[in-house]
Every structure is written in C-alpha cells, then in structure tokens.
C-alpha positions in Angstrom: 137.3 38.7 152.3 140.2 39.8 149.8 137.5 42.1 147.9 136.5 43.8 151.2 139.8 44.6 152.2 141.0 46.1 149.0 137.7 48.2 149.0 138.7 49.9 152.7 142.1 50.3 151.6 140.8 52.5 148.2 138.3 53.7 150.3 140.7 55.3 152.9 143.3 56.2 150.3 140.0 58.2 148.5 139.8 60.0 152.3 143.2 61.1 152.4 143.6 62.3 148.8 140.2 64.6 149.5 140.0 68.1 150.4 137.7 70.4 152.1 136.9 73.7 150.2 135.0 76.5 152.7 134.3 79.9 152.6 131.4 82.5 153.2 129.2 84.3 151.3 128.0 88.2 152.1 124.5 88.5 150.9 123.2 92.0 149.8 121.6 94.4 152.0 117.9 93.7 150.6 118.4 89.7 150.3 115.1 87.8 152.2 116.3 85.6 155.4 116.3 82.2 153.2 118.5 83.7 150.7 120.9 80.7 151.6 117.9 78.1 151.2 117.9 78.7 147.3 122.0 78.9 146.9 124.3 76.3 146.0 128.2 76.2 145.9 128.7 74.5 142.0 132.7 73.4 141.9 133.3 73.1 138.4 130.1 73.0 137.1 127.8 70.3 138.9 130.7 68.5 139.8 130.4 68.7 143.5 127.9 70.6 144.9 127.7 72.6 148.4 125.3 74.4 150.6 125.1 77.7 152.5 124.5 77.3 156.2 122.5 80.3 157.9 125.1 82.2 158.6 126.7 82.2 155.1 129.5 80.2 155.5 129.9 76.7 153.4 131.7 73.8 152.9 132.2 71.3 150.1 134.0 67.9 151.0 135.4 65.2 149.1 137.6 67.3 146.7 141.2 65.6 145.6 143.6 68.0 144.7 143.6 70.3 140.9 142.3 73.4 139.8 138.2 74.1 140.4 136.3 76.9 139.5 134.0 77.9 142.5 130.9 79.4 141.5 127.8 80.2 144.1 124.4 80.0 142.6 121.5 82.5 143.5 118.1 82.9 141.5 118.1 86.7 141.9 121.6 87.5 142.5 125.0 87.3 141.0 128.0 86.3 143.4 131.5 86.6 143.1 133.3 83.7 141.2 137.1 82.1 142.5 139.2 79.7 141.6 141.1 77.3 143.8 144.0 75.4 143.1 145.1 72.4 145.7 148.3 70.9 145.7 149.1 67.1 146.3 150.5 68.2 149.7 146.7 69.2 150.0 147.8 73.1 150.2 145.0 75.3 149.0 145.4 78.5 147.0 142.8 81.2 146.0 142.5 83.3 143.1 140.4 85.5 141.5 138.8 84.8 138.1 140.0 87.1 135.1 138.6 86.2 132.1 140.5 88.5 129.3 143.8 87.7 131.2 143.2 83.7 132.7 147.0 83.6 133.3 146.9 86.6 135.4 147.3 86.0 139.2 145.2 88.3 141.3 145.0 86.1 144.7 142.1 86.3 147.1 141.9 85.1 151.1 141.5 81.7 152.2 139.0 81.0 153.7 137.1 82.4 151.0 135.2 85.4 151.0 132.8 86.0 148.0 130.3 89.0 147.7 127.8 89.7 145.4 128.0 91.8 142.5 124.2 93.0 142.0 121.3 91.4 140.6 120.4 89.2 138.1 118.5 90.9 135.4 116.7 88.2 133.1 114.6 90.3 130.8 116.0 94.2 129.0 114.1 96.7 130.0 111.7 98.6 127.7 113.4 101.5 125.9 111.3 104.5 126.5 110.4 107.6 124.0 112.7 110.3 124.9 113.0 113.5 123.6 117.0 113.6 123.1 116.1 111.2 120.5 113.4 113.2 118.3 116.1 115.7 118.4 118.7 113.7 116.7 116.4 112.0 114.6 117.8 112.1 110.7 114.3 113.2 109.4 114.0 115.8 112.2 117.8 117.5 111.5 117.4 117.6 108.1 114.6 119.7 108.6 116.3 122.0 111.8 119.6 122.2 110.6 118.5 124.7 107.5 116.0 126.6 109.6 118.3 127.1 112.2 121.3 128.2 110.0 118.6 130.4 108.2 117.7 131.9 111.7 121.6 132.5 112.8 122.2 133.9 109.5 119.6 136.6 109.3 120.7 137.8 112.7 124.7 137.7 112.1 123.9 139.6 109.0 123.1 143.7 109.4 120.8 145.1 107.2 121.3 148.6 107.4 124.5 148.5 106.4 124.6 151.4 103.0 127.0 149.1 101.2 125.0 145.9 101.7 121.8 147.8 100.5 124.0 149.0 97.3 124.5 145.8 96.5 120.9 144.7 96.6 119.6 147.4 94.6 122.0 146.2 92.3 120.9 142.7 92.0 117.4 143.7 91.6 118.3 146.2 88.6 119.9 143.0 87.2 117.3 140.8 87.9 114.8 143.4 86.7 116.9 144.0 83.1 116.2 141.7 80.4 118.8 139.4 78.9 120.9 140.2 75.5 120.4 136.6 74.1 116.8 136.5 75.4 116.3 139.5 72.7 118.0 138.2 70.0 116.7 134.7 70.3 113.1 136.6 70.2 114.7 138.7 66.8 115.3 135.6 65.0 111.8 133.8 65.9 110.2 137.3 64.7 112.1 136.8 61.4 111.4 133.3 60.8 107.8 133.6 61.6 107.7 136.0 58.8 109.5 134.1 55.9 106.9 132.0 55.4 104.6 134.3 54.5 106.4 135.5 51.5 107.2 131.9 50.2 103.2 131.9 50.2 103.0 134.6 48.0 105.5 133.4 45.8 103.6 129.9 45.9 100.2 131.8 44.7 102.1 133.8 42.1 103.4 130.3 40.8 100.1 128.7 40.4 98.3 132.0 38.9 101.3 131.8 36.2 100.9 128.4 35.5 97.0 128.7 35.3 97.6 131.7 32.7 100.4 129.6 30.3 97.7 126.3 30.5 94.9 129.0 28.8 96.9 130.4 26.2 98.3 126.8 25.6 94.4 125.7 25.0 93.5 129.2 23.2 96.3 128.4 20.8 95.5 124.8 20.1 91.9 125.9 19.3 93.1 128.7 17.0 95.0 126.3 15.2 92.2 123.8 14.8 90.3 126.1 13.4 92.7 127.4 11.1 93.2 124.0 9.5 89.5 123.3 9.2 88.7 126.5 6.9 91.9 125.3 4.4 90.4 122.1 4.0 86.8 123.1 3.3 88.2 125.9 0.7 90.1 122.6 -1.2 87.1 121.3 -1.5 84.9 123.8 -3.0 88.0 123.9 -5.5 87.6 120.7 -6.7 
C-alpha cells in the first residue's frame, strides 16, 4: 500500500516536471503526400522521439526542463535544426543553432517553425571532362604558352622596318664570318701534324748512321785479324 502510494506521488511529480515541445514543419514544394510518414522529431539524439501529423505540425511530450537540440529527420531531405531551452518555471525558449559561434543567440518563434534547407545528397556526383580543364592542364600550357608568345611576337614585331633589316644583315655577315680562334686553333693542328714527320726523318737518318759505324766497326776488326795472321806466319818461316 505504502509502495503504491509513493509510486503515484513520483509518478505525478514526473507529470508536472514535463514539458511539451511543438512546432511545424514546411515541407518542400516537390515533397510526396507521406513525406510526414517517414519523419521523426529526434530531441537530443534518440532521446525522445516525435512524429509529424498530416498537416506538419508535431509534438513531443514528457520533456523536463534543460537545453535539447531539436532535430527533424527526413530520408531525402535536410530540415532546419533549433534548440530549445526550458526553464524550471516550465518557460520555453527557442534558438537557432550556430555552430562556429554556439554562444551566439539568434532566437527563433515559439511555436516552432522549421523549413527545409534542400536535399539530401548521399553520393558526389561524377566529375565530367570539360574543356576549361584541357586548357589549364600543365602538359597542355607548357606547350601553348611558347606558341602563343611566338605568335604575339611575330605580329607586335614589323618587319619592314630599314633599321631592323640592317641589323639582320648584320648578324648574318657575323654568323656567316669565321672565328679568329677557330683559325688559329686549325694553324696549330696544321703545325703539329707536320712535326712528326721530320722526327721520322731524323729517326731513319739515326738508324742509317748507326748501320754505317756497325760496318766499318766489323771491316776494321777483320782488317786487323788479318793483319796479325800474316806477322805470325812470317815468324815462323824465320825460325
């Protein structure tokens, strides 16, 4: 008996502490008739949880008092997001949801009124091949930049300007006459080419001398030899 009478005294004090947060929704133009069927009111997270009548308007029951973040829920669209604040006094403020600035107070209408910001995307579309980005591809300007530099040039400069064709004809007589050091370098390859050609000679003149002194050296030896052959056989006969 105790137990039962200290459940309907929490039980109304849980009644009175609760609070009632409503609003609508405004669906877009192109949203099917059961839009509402397949949206749910989520109050900080999945914490409570509310459906949308027909008409767009909702209401979520059984709220005590703090801050919630209220949050409607579409599969194919994205709604406007509000935060409510409720007193102890059970007075109920509405603000609008800033996240680079969450201390910033932008307050909205109470009732609530939440529309929808577009629709949900879920996949990136596929980039397609334009061609802006040919242009400005680095392969492409390295190859159009020069040509078109080469093209502006040509036209910005006049050809039949005397002084400018002076000053070509000059070039080309430079181009066309040959180079000092060119014709020396060649002078001194000419001049080494032909030293060796006398060292040759002097090389052949060498080995014909020494052939000539290794004769007489052997014609004098054998003149000798003979010499001292005829002294010894004239002893002899002496004796």
């Amino acid at each position: 008996m105790v137990t039962a009478i200290l459940l309907a005294i929490s039980f109304s004090v849980t009644l009175t502490d609760a609070y009632v947060i409503e609003g609508s929704l405004t669906p877009p133009v192109d949203a099917p008739m059961d839009w509402h069927a397949h949206t749910r009111i989520h109050v900080d997270g999945s914490q409570y949880v509310g459906f949308v009548r027909s008409d767009g308007t909702f209401q979520v029951s059984g709220v005590p008092s703090g801050s919630y973040l209220i949050e409607p829920i579409h599969p194919s669209f994205i709604f406007q997001t509000a935060r409510v604040d409720i007193n102890s006094k059970g007075r109920i403020r509405a603000r609008r949801v800033n996240a680079p600035q969450p201390n910033a107070v932008d307050e909205l209408p109470y009732p609530l009124k939440l529309s929808t910001h577009g629709k949900a995307v879920y996949f990136k579309p596929r980039e397609q091949l334009r061609t802006i980005d040919l242009l400005f591809n680095p392969n492409v300007l390295y190859v159009l930049v020069p040509f078109l530099l080469v093209m502006v040039l040509t036209k910005m400069v006049n050809t039949n300007d005397p002084e400018l064709q002076k000053e070509l004809q000059q070039m080309n007589l430079q181009q066309q006459l040959p180079d000092m050091s060119e014709l020396l370098s060649s002078v001194s390859l000419f001049g080494d080419r032909k030293k060796p050609s006398g060292s040759g000679k002097r090389r052949v003149t060498d080995d014909g001398n020494r052939a000539t002194g290794t004769s007489n050296e052997a014609g004098f030896g054998s003149a000798t030899h003979h010499g001292s052959s005829g002294r010894k056989e004239k002893k002899r006969r002496a004796q």
